[in-house]
C-alpha beads as a LAMMPS data file, in Angstrom:
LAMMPS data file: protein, C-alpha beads

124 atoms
123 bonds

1 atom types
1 bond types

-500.0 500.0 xlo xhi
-500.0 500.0 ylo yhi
-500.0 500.0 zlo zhi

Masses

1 110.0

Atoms # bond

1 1 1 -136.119 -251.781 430.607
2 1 1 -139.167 -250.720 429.749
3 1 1 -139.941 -247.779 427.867
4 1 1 -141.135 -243.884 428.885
5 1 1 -142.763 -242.939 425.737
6 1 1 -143.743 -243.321 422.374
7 1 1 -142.591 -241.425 418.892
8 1 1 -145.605 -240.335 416.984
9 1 1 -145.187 -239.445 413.461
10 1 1 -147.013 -239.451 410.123
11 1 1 -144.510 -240.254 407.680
12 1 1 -144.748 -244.084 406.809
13 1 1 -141.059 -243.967 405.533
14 1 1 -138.583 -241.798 407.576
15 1 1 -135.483 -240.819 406.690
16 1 1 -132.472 -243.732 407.564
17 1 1 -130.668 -241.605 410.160
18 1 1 -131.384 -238.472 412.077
19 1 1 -128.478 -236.743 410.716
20 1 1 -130.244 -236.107 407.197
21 1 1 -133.707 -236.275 408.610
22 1 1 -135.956 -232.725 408.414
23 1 1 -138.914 -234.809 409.634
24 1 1 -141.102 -233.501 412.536
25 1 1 -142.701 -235.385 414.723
26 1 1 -143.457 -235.673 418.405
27 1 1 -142.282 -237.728 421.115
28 1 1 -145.081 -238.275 423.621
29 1 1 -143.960 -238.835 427.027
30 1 1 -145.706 -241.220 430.153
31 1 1 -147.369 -238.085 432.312
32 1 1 -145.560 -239.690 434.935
33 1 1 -142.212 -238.453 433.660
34 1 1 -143.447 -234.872 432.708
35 1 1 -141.145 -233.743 435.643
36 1 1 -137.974 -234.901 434.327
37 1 1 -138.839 -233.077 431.089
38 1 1 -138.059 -229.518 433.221
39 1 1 -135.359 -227.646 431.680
40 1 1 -135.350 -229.442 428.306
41 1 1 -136.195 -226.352 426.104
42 1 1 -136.735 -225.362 422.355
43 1 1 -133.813 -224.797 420.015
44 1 1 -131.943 -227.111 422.223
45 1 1 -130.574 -230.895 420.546
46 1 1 -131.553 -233.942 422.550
47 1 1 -130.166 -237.428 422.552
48 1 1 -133.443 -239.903 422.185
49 1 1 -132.626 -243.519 422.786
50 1 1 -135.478 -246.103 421.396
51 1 1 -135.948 -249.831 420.743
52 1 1 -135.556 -250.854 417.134
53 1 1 -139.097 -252.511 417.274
54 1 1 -139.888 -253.296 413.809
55 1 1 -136.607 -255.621 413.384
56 1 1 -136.168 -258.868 412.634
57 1 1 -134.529 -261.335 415.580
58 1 1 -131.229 -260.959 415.401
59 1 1 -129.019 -264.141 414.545
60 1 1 -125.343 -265.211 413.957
61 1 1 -125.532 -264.341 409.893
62 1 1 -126.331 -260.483 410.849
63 1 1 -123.080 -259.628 412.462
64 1 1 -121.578 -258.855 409.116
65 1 1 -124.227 -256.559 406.799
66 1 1 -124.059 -254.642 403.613
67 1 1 -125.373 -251.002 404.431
68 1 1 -127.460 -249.350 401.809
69 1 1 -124.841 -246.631 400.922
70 1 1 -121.602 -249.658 400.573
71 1 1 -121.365 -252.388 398.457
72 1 1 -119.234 -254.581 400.593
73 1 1 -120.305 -256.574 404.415
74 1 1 -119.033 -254.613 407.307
75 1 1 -119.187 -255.498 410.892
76 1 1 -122.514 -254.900 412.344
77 1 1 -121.201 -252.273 415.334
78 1 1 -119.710 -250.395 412.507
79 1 1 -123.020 -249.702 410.798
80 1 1 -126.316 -248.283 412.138
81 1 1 -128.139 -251.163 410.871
82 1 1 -131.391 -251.692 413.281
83 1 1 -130.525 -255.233 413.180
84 1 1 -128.363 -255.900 416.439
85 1 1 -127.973 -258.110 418.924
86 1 1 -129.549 -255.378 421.958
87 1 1 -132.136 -253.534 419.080
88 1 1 -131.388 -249.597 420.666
89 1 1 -131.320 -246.695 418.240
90 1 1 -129.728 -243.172 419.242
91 1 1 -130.832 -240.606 417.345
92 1 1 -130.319 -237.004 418.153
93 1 1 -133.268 -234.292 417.566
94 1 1 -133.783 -231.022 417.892
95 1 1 -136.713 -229.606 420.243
96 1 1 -139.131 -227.568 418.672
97 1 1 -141.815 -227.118 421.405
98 1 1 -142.449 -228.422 424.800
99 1 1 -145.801 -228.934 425.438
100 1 1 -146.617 -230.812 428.749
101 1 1 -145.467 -234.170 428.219
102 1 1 -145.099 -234.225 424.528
103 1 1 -141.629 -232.528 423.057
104 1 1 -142.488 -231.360 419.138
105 1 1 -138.849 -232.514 417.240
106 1 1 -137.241 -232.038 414.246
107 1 1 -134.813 -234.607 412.417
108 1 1 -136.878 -238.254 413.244
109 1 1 -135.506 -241.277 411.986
110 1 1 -137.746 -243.442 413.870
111 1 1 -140.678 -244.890 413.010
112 1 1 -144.989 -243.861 414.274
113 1 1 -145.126 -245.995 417.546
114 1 1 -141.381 -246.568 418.128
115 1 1 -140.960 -246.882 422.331
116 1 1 -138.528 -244.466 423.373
117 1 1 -136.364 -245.971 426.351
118 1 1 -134.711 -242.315 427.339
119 1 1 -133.418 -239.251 426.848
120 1 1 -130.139 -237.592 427.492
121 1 1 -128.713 -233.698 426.656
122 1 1 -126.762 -233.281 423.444
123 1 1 -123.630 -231.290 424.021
124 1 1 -121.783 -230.267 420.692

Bonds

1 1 1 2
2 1 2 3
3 1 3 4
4 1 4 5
5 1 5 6
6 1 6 7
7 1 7 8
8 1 8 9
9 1 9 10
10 1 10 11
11 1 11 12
12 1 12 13
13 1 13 14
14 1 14 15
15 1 15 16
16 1 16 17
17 1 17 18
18 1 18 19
19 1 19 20
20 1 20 21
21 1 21 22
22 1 22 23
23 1 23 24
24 1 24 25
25 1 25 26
26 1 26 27
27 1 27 28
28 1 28 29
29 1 29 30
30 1 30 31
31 1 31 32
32 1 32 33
33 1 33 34
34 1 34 35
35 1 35 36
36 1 36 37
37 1 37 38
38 1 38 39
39 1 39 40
40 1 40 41
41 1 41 42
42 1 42 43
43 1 43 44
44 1 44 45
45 1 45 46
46 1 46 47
47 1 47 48
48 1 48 49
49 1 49 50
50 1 50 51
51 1 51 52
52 1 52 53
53 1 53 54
54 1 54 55
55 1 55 56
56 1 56 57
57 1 57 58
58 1 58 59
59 1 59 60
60 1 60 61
61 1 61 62
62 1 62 63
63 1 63 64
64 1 64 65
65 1 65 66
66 1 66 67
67 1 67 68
68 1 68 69
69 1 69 70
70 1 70 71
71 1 71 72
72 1 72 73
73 1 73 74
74 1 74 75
75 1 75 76
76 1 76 77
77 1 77 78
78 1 78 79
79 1 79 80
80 1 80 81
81 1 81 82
82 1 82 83
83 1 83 84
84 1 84 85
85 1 85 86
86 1 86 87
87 1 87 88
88 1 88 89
89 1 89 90
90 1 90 91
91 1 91 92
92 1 92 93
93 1 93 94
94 1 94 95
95 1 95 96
96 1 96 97
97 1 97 98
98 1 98 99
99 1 99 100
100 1 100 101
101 1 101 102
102 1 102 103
103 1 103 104
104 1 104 105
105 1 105 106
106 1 106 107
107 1 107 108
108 1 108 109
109 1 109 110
110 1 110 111
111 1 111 112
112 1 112 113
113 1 113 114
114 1 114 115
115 1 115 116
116 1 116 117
117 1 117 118
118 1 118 119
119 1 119 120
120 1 120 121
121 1 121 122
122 1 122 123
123 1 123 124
């Protein structure tokens, strides 16, 4: 895989998941895909799928992990730990702005530089 964009953001420490996330940011597409961006349209939720760059290799003693709101190990595909064994986040945003290439979000839990892999529609 390799990725279509990049997330560009200025907060050093983003919120932990998208779904209590109020941070803005941008995700800056390759030019080459602006076309597939046609029809994506403000007020409108996307699905952004990314690569958990930042993480550590995973190995055997991650696939139990204590998440930061438990206090007891859970299995690693029951937590949205960024430590896995394929590193892809999903978060889902909400479009702002579409501007060329670049799509102006709301709700970023990824962080400045994070490669975005794709993006689907969000249907509620």
């Amino acid at each position: 895989m390799r990725p279509i964009g990049v997330v560009r953001s200025a907060e050093p420490d983003p919120p932990r998941h998208w779904s209590v996330s109020d941070l803005e940011g941008e995700l800056r597409i390759d030019p080459r895909y602006r076309e597939a961006l046609a029809d994506i349209c403000p007020g409108e939720r996307i699905v952004v799928l990314f690569v958990f760059h930042r993480s550590p290799r995973f190995a055997r003693r991650h696939l139990t992990q204590v998440p930061p709101t438990r206090n007891e190990p859970r299995g690693v595909f029951s937590t949205c730990s960024p430590v896995r064994p394929n590193p892809i986040g999903l978060s889902v945003v909400d479009v702002l702005r579409v501007d060329g290439a670049t799509l102006k979000v709301r709700g970023l839990d990824m962080l400045d530089g994070t490669p975005i892999l794709d993006l689907k529609p969000w249907k509620d």
